[in-house]
N, C-alpha and C positions, 0 to 999 in steps of 0.2 A: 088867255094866258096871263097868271100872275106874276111880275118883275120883283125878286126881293135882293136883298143886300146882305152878307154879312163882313164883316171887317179882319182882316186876317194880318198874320206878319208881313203879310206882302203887300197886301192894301184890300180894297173891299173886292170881294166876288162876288158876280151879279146871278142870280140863282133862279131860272123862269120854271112854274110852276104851273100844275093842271091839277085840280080836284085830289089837291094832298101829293101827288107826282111829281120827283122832279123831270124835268125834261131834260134842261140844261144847264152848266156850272161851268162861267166863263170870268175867265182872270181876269187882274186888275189890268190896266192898256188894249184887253183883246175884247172890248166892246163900247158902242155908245152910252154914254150917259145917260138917264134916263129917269123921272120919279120913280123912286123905287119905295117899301118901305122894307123895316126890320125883317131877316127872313125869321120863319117860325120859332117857335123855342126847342123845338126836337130837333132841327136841324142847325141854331145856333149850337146848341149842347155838344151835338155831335163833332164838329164842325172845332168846337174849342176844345172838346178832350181831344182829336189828334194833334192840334198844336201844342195843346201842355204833357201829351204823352206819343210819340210819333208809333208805340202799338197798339193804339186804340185801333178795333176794328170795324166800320162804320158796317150801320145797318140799316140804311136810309133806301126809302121805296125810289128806284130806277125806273124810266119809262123804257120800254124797250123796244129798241131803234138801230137804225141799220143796216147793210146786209148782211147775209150770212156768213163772209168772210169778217167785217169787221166786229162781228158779235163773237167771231171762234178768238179771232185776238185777243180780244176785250176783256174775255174767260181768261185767257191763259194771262195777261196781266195783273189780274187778281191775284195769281198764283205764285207772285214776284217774289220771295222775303221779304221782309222788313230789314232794311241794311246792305241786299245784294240788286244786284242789275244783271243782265242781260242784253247781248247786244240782240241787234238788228237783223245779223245772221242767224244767230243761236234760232232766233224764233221762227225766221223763215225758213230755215231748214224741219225742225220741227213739226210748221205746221203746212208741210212742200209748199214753200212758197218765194217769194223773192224780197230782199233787206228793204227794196225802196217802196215794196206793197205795205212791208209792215211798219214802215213808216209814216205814208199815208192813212191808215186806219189808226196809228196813233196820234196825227193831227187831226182825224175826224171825231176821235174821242169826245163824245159830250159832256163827261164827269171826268175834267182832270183833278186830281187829288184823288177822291173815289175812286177813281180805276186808273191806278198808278201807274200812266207813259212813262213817268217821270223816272222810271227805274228801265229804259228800254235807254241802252247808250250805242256808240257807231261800235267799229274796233279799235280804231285807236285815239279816238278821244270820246268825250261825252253824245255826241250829234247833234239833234236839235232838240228843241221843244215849240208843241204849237205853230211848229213851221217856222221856226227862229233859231237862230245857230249861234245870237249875240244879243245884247240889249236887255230892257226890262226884262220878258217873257222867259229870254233865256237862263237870267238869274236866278227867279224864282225857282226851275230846274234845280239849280246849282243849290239853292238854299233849301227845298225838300231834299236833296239826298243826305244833304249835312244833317239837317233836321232827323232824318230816318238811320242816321249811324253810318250814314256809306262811303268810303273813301274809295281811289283808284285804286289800283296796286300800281 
């Protein structure tokens, strides 16, 4: 497995990689340190046009991983807007299932950003992120949906 890096508004994400696949894409504090070098230039590219445009729609090769519940989530979060959110219920209902299930397949997400958690909120506040409900990890939340146009009502 390849370890790469890229630098983001929020700070670097660490990007592990197989024969051109990504496998996994984990935020800044939600992993060890490690040699890394530059990640690819297809996926730097990628990677900076959604920061300097948040509808850029990424088209980066996915390993694909999982079970079968967490791969039906993962689909339907692709399916987010650009700008809107979704709670926790909305989706468990949808997809017959329970708010703290889809919550768990959203912290097992291995492309966050890619496959925007970041747009799945509680009822009546944001909920977590990455298993985090405050701190660095939680911010960055806070700062893609700003970045993506989204305010509460």
């Amino acid at each position: 497995m390849d370890i790469y890096t890229h630098n983001t508004p929020f700070g670097p994400l660490q990007i592990s990689m197989q024969e051109s696949v990504i496998h996994r894409i984990q935020l800044p504090g939600n992993y060890k340190k490690q040699q890394a070098s530059a990640a690819p230039k297809p996926i730097q590219k990628q990677l900076d046009a959604y920061f300097a445009d948040s509808s850029f729609v990424f088209e980066l090769p996915l390993y694909k991983q999982g079970t079968d519940f967490q791969q039906r989530v993962w689909r339907e979060l692709r399916k987010i807007p650009l700008g809107k959110a979704v709670t926790y219920k909305h989706l468990a209902e949808k997809l017959g299932s329970h708010p703290r299930a889809i919550g768990q397949a959203c912290k097992a997400n291995p492309f966050p950003i890619v496959v925007p958690c970041h747009r799945v909120v509680a009822m009546n506040d944001l909920g977590g992120f990455a298993g985090k409900t405050w701190g660095k990890l939680f911010n960055i939340k806070l700062g893609l949906l700003q970045h993506e146009g989204y305010s509460p009502a």
